[in-house]
C-alpha positions in Angstrom: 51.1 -10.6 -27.3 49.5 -13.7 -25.5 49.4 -12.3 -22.5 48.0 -9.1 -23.9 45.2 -11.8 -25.2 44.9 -13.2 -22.0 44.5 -10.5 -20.1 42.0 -8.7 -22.3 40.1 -12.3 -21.7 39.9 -12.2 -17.9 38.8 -8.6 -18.0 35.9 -9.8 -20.3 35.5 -12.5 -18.2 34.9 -10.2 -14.9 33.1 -7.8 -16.3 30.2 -10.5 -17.2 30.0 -11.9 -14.2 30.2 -8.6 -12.5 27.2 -7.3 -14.7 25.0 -10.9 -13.9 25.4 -10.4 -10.5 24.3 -6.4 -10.3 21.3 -8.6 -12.3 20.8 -10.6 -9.8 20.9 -8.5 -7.4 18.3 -6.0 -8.8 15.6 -9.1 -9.7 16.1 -9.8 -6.0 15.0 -6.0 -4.9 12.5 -5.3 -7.2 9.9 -7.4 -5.1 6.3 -5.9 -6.0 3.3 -6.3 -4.0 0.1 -7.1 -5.4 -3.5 -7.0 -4.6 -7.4 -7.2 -6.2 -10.4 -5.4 -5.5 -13.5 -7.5 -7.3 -16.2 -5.4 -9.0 -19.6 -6.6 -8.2 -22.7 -7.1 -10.4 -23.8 -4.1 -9.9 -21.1 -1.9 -10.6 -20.6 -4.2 -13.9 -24.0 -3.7 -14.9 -24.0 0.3 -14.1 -20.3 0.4 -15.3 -18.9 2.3 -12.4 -15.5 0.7 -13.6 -15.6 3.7 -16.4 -14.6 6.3 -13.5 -11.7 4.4 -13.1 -10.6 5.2 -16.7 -11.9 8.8 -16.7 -12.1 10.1 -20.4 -9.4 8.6 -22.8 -7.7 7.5 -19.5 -7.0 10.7 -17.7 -8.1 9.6 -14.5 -6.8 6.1 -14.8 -3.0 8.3 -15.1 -3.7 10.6 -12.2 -4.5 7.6 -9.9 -1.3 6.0 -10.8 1.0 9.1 -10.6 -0.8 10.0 -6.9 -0.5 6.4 -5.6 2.5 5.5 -7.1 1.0 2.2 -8.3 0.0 0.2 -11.3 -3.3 0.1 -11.4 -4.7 -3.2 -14.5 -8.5 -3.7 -15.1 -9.3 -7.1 -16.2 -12.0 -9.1 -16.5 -14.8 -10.5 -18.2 -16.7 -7.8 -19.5 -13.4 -5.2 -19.5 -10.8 -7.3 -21.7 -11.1 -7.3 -25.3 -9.6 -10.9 -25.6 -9.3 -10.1 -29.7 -7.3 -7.0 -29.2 -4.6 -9.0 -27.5 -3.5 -12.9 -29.2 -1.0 -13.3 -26.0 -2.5 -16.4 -24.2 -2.2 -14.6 -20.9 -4.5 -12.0 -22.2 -6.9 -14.5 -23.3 -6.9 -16.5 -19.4 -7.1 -12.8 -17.9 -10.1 -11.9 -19.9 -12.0 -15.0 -18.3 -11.3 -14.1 -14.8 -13.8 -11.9 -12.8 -13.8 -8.3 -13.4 -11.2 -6.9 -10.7 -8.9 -4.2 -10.6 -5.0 -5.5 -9.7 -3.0 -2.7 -7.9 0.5 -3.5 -7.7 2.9 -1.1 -5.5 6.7 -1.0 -4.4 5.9 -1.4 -1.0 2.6 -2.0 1.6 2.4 1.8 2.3 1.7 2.7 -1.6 -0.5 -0.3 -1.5 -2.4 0.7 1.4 -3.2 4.5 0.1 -4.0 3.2 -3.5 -6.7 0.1 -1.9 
């Protein structure tokens, strides 16, 4: 019966550190490329960001199912810093208006910029 016990232990044992490395190994993978596009004064003031969204955010979903990217609008002017009480909400909403596009890879990058 100790043996048995024993056994079942080293199984446990390998299947953790089996599973934390596949962990590891995916963090290591998933390498995501970023990249902003500021919004002048202009387009603030004549809120040409709005296409972006499209009408409850249709457009907004298109451009991220064509390009294959997410695509964040922040900002002064765009971020509601009351909606969200997360302090990294609040430092994004006092950066300039921008749009961040983040990708899998330069080439998803490239067609979404």
């Amino acid at each position: 019966m100790v043996l048995g016990e024993k056994r079942l232990n080293v199984i446990g044992e390998i299947g953790k550190m089996l599973h934390s490395h596949v962990e590891r190994t995916d963090a290591q993978n998933k390498k995501e490329i970023s990249h902003k596009i500021y919004f002048t004064q202009e387009q603030m003031a004549s809120g040409s960001w709005g296409a972006i969204l499209g009408a409850r955010g249709s457009v907004h979903q298109q451009l991220e199912k064509e390009t294959k990217c997410k695509i964040v609008l922040i900002g002064r002017g765009i971020t509601n810093p009351l909606k969200d009480t997360n302090a990294n909400a609040a430092a994004m909403a006092m950066e300039d208006p921008h749009a961040r596009i983040t990708a899998g890879n330069e080439h998803d990058l490239q067609v979404a910029a």
